[in-house]
C-alpha positions as CSV (number, residue, x, y, z in Angstrom):
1,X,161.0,85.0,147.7
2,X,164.1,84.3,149.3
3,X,164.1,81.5,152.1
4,X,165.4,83.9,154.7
5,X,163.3,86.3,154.7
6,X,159.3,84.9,155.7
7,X,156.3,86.2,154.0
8,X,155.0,88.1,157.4
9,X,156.9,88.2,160.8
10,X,154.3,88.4,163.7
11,X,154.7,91.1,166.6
12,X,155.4,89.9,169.2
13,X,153.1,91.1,172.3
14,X,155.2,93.5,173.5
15,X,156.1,95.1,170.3
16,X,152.0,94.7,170.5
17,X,151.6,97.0,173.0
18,X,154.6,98.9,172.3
19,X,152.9,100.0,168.6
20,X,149.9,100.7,170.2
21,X,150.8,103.3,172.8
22,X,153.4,104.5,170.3
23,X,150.2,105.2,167.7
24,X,148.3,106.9,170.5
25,X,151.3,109.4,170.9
26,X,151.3,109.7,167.2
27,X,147.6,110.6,166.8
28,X,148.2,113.3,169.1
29,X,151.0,114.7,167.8
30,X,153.8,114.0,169.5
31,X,156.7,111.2,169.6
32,X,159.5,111.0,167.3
33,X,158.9,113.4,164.3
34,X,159.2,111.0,161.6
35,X,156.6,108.7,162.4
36,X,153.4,108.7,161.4
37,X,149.8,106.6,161.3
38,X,149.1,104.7,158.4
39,X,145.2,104.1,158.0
40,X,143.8,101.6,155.6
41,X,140.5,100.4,155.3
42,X,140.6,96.7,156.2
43,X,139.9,94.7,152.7
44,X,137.4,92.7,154.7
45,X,136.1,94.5,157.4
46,X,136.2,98.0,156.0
47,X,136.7,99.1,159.4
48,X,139.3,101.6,159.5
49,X,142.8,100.5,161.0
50,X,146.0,102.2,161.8
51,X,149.9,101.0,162.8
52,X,152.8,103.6,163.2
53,X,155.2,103.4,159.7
54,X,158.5,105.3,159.3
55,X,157.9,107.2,155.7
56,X,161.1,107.6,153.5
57,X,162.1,110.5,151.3
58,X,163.9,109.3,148.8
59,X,165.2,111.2,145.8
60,X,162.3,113.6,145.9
61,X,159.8,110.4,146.2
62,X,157.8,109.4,149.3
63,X,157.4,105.5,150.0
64,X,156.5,103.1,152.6
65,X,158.7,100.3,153.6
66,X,157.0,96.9,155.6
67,X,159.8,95.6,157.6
68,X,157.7,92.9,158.8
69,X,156.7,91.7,155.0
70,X,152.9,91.1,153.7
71,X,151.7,92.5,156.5
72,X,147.8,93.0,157.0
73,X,148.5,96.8,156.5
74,X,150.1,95.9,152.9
75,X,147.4,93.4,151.9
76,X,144.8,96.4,153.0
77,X,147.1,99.2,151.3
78,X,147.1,96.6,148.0
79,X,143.3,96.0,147.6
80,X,142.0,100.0,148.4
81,X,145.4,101.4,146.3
82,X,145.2,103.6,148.8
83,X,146.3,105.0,152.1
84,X,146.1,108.0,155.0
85,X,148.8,109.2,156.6
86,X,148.4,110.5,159.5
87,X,150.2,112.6,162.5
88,X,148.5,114.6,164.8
89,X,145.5,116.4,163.5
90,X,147.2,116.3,159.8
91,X,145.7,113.8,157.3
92,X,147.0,112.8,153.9
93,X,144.9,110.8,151.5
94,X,147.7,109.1,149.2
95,X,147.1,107.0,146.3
96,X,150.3,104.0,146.8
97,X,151.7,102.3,143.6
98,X,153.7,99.0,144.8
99,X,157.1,99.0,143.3
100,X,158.0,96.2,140.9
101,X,161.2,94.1,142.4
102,X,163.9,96.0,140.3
103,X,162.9,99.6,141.7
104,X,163.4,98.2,145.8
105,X,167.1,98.0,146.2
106,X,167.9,101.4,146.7
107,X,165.1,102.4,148.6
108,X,165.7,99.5,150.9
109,X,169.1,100.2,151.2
110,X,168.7,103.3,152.2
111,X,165.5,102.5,154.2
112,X,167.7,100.2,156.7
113,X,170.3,103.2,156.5
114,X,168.2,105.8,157.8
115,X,166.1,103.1,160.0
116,X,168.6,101.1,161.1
117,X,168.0,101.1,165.2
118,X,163.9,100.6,164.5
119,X,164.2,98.1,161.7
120,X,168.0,96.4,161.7
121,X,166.1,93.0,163.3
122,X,163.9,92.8,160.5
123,X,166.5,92.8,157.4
124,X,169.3,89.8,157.2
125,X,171.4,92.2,156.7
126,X,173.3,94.7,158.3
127,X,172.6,98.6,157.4
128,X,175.1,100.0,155.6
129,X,175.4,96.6,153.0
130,X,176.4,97.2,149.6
131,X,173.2,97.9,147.4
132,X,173.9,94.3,145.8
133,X,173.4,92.4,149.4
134,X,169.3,94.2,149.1
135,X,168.9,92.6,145.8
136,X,168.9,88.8,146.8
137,X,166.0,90.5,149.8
138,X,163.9,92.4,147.8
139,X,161.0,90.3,147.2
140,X,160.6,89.5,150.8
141,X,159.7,93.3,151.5
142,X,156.9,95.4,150.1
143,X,157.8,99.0,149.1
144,X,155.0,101.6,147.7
145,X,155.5,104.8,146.5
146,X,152.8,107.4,147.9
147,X,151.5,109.4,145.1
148,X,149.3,112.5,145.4
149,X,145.1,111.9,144.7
């Protein structure tokens, strides 16, 4: 992984609170339209959680970025292969397949692109890089493709 980029950045407790009330406004529908719940089953637990995600379409693909790296949402997402996503009273169960370090570039790129006021602090580099600059940062961000059960 590349030294710049850590393995899981921490909210902070405002971004805390900030992700909380923002997931209450997304499980009722409203908010920004292109955010939505993500519900895992904790790999632990099994209790079901939920943190607001930005989905990207992506040359006819759906996927799920983590800004914030191996996140417990990832690990959770990684062990049950699975996912929910969630806006509203509209539920998707989504298998997720996590994309080897070769396939992320792009979709980071254009990730931070589309993104770039929520996620710019999270990426060393500045949105609208050159697709090489997202090479050297792959590895620091997990990407899954959502695929239909």
């Amino acid at each position: 992984m590349n030294p710049s980029v850590t393995a899981f950045r921490e909210p902070t407790d405002l971004e805390k609170f900030f992700n909380r009330a923002l997931g209450i406004l997304i499980g009722w529908g409203l908010g920004p339209g292109h955010i939505y719940l993500v519900e895992v089953r904790g790999r632990k637990t099994g209790k079901l959680y939920t943190t607001p995600v930005n989905p990207l379409d992506f040359n006819g693909k759906r996927y799920l970025v983590a800004p914030r790296g191996r996140t417990q949402w990832v690990r959770n997402a990684e062990a049950a292969g699975q996912v929910i996503l969630r806006r509203g009273g509209n539920r998707q169960q989504l298998r997720v397949r996590a994309l080897p370090e070769s396939e992320k570039p792009p979709i980071l790129k254009s990730y931070l692109d589309h993104y770039r006021r929520e996620v710019q602090r999270y990426f060393p580099v500045a949105a609208e890089s050159p697709l090489e600059a997202f090479v050297a940062i792959s590895s620091g961000y997990p990407v899954f493709e959502l695929l239909s059960n």
